[in-house]
C-alpha positions in Angstrom: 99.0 99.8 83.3 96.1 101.5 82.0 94.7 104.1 83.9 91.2 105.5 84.6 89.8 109.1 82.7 88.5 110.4 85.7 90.6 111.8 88.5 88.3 112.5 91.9 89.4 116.0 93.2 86.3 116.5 96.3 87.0 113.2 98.1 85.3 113.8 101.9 87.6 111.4 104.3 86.3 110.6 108.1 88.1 113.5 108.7 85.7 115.5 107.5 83.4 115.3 110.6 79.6 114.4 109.8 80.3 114.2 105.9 82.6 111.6 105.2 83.1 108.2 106.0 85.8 106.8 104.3 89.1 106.0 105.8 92.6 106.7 104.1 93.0 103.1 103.4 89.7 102.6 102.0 90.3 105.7 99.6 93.3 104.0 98.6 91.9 100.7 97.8 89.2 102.2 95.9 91.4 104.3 93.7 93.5 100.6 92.9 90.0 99.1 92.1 89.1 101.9 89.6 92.9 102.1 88.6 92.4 105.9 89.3 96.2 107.4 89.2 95.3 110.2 91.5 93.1 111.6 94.6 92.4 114.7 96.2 91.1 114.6 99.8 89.5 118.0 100.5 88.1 117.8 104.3 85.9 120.7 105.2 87.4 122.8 107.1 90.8 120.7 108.2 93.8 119.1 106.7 93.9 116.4 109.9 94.4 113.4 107.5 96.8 114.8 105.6 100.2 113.2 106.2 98.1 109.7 106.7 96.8 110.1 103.4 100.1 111.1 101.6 101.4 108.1 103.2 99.0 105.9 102.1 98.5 107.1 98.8 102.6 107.1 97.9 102.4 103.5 99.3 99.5 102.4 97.2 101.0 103.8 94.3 98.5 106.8 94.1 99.5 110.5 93.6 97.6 112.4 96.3 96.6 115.8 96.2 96.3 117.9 99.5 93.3 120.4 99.3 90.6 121.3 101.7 87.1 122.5 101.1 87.4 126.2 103.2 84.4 128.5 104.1 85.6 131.9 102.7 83.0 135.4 103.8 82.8 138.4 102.1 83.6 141.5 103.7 80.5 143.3 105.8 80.1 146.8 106.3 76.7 146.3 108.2 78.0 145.2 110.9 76.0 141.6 110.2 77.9 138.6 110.7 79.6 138.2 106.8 77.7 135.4 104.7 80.4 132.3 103.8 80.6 130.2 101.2 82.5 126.6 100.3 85.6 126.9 97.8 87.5 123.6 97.9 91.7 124.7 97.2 93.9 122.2 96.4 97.6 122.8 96.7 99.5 122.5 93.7 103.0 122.8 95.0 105.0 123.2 98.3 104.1 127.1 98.6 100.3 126.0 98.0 100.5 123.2 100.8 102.0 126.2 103.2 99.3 128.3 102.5 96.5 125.6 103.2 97.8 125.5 106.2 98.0 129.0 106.9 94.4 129.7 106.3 93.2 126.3 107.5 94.9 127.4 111.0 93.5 131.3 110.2 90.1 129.8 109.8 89.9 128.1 113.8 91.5 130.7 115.3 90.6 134.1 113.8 86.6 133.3 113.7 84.0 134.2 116.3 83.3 130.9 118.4 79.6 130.6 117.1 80.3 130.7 113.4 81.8 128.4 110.9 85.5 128.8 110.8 86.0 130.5 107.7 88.9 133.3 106.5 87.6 136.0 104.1 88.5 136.8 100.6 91.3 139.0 101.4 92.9 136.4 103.2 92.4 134.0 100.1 94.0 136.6 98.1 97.1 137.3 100.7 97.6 133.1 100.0 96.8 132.0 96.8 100.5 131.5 95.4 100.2 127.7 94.5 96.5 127.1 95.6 94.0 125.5 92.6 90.4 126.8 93.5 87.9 125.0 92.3 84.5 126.5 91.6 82.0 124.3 89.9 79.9 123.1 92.8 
Protein backbone atom coordinates (compact mmCIF):
# COMPACT_ATOMS: atom_id res chain seq x y z
CA UNK A 1 0.00 0.00 0.00
CA UNK A 2 1.20 3.29 -1.02
CA UNK A 3 1.19 5.93 1.37
CA UNK A 4 0.60 9.71 1.40
CA UNK A 5 3.92 12.44 1.55
CA UNK A 6 2.35 14.45 4.04
CA UNK A 7 1.89 13.49 7.58
CA UNK A 8 -0.60 16.06 9.61
CA UNK A 9 1.10 16.87 12.97
CA UNK A 10 -1.61 20.11 14.39
CA UNK A 11 -4.80 18.07 14.01
CA UNK A 12 -7.58 20.10 16.45
CA UNK A 13 -10.10 17.17 17.57
CA UNK A 14 -13.67 18.26 19.38
CA UNK A 15 -11.57 18.07 22.20
CA UNK A 16 -10.18 21.00 21.59
CA UNK A 17 -13.10 23.19 22.85
CA UNK A 18 -14.25 26.04 20.29
CA UNK A 19 -11.47 25.05 17.68
CA UNK A 20 -12.05 21.82 16.51
CA UNK A 21 -14.74 19.79 15.20
CA UNK A 22 -13.66 16.68 14.21
CA UNK A 23 -14.31 13.45 16.08
CA UNK A 24 -11.66 10.54 16.57
CA UNK A 25 -13.45 8.45 14.17
CA UNK A 26 -13.76 11.03 11.57
CA UNK A 27 -9.85 11.82 11.88
CA UNK A 28 -9.40 8.23 11.31
CA UNK A 29 -11.53 7.89 8.30
CA UNK A 30 -9.98 10.76 6.82
CA UNK A 31 -6.38 9.63 7.27
CA UNK A 32 -7.68 6.03 5.29
CA UNK A 33 -9.19 8.30 2.57
CA UNK A 34 -5.84 10.24 2.01
CA UNK A 35 -3.90 6.92 2.85
CA UNK A 36 -1.95 9.15 5.42
CA UNK A 37 0.18 6.52 7.63
CA UNK A 38 0.12 8.81 10.59
CA UNK A 39 -1.75 11.63 12.84
CA UNK A 40 -0.96 13.86 15.54
CA UNK A 41 -3.92 15.28 17.59
CA UNK A 42 -2.53 18.32 19.47
CA UNK A 43 -5.80 19.77 21.50
CA UNK A 44 -5.05 23.09 23.06
CA UNK A 45 -4.57 22.88 26.20
CA UNK A 46 -5.80 19.04 27.05
CA UNK A 47 -4.86 15.53 26.20
CA UNK A 48 -8.82 14.46 26.92
CA UNK A 49 -9.05 12.42 23.63
CA UNK A 50 -6.05 10.79 24.00
CA UNK A 51 -6.62 7.08 24.76
CA UNK A 52 -9.90 7.35 22.33
CA UNK A 53 -7.65 8.41 19.68
CA UNK A 54 -4.80 5.89 20.17
CA UNK A 55 -7.56 3.39 20.12
CA UNK A 56 -8.99 4.45 17.11
CA UNK A 57 -6.03 5.12 15.19
CA UNK A 58 -4.22 1.48 16.09
CA UNK A 59 -7.58 0.10 14.97
CA UNK A 60 -7.74 1.91 11.77
CA UNK A 61 -4.33 1.04 11.01
CA UNK A 62 -2.99 4.63 11.73
CA UNK A 63 0.07 5.44 13.85
CA UNK A 64 -1.07 8.18 16.20
CA UNK A 65 1.06 10.66 17.76
CA UNK A 66 0.06 12.16 21.23
CA UNK A 67 0.92 16.00 21.38
CA UNK A 68 -0.88 18.95 22.63
CA UNK A 69 -0.72 22.55 21.66
CA UNK A 70 0.39 24.19 25.39
CA UNK A 71 0.45 28.00 26.23
CA UNK A 72 3.93 28.42 27.67
CA UNK A 73 4.79 32.40 29.57
CA UNK A 74 7.87 33.91 29.99
CA UNK A 75 9.10 34.81 33.26
CA UNK A 76 7.87 38.53 34.66
CA UNK A 77 9.78 40.47 36.92
CA UNK A 78 7.13 43.45 36.71
CA UNK A 79 4.99 41.97 38.50
CA UNK A 80 2.39 42.03 35.12
CA UNK A 81 0.70 38.97 34.46
CA UNK A 82 3.57 36.97 32.05
CA UNK A 83 2.65 37.16 28.16
CA UNK A 84 2.01 33.32 26.76
CA UNK A 85 2.48 31.88 23.72
CA UNK A 86 1.29 28.48 21.71
CA UNK A 87 4.07 25.66 21.30
CA UNK A 88 2.32 22.43 20.14
CA UNK A 89 4.79 19.22 21.79
CA UNK A 90 4.34 16.03 20.62
CA UNK A 91 5.60 13.15 22.56
CA UNK A 92 7.95 11.08 20.99
CA UNK A 93 8.29 8.20 23.41
CA UNK A 94 6.83 6.94 26.71
CA UNK A 95 9.00 9.60 28.91
CA UNK A 96 7.60 12.34 26.44
CA UNK A 97 3.83 11.07 26.85
CA UNK A 98 4.57 11.36 30.91
CA UNK A 99 5.72 14.66 30.61
CA UNK A 100 2.65 15.93 28.45
CA UNK A 101 0.85 14.94 31.03
CA UNK A 102 2.75 16.44 33.70
CA UNK A 103 2.58 19.92 32.38
CA UNK A 104 -0.83 19.48 30.77
CA UNK A 105 -2.08 18.79 34.54
CA UNK A 106 0.68 21.78 35.71
CA UNK A 107 -1.04 23.99 33.25
CA UNK A 108 -4.96 23.76 35.08
CA UNK A 109 -3.82 23.65 38.27
CA UNK A 110 -0.80 25.96 38.87
CA UNK A 111 -2.40 29.07 36.77
CA UNK A 112 -4.34 31.98 38.17
CA UNK A 113 -8.21 31.23 37.48
CA UNK A 114 -8.52 34.29 35.00
CA UNK A 115 -5.74 33.37 32.72
CA UNK A 116 -5.14 30.79 30.10
CA UNK A 117 -3.70 27.67 31.65
CA UNK A 118 -0.29 27.80 30.58
CA UNK A 119 3.23 26.49 32.45
CA UNK A 120 6.27 28.69 31.85
CA UNK A 121 9.49 27.97 30.13
CA UNK A 122 11.22 26.62 33.11
CA UNK A 123 8.72 24.17 33.47
CA UNK A 124 9.13 23.26 29.61
CA UNK A 125 12.67 22.83 30.29
CA UNK A 126 12.26 20.69 33.75
CA UNK A 127 10.08 18.20 31.01
CA UNK A 128 11.36 18.14 27.80
CA UNK A 129 13.06 14.53 27.81
CA UNK A 130 11.08 12.97 24.87
CA UNK A 131 8.84 15.94 23.88
CA UNK A 132 9.18 17.23 19.88
CA UNK A 133 8.32 21.09 19.88
CA UNK A 134 7.27 22.35 16.99
CA UNK A 135 7.78 25.94 16.21
CA UNK A 136 6.76 26.94 12.67
CA UNK A 137 3.36 28.53 13.33
Amino acid sequence: MTHADYVHLRVHSAYSLSEGALRIPEIVSLCQQHAMPAVAVTDTGNMFGALEFSIGCRRGGVQPIIGTLLYVAEPSDNGRQPDAYPIPLLAQNEIGYANLLKLSSKAFLETVEQDKPNVTIVNLRDHADGLLALTGG
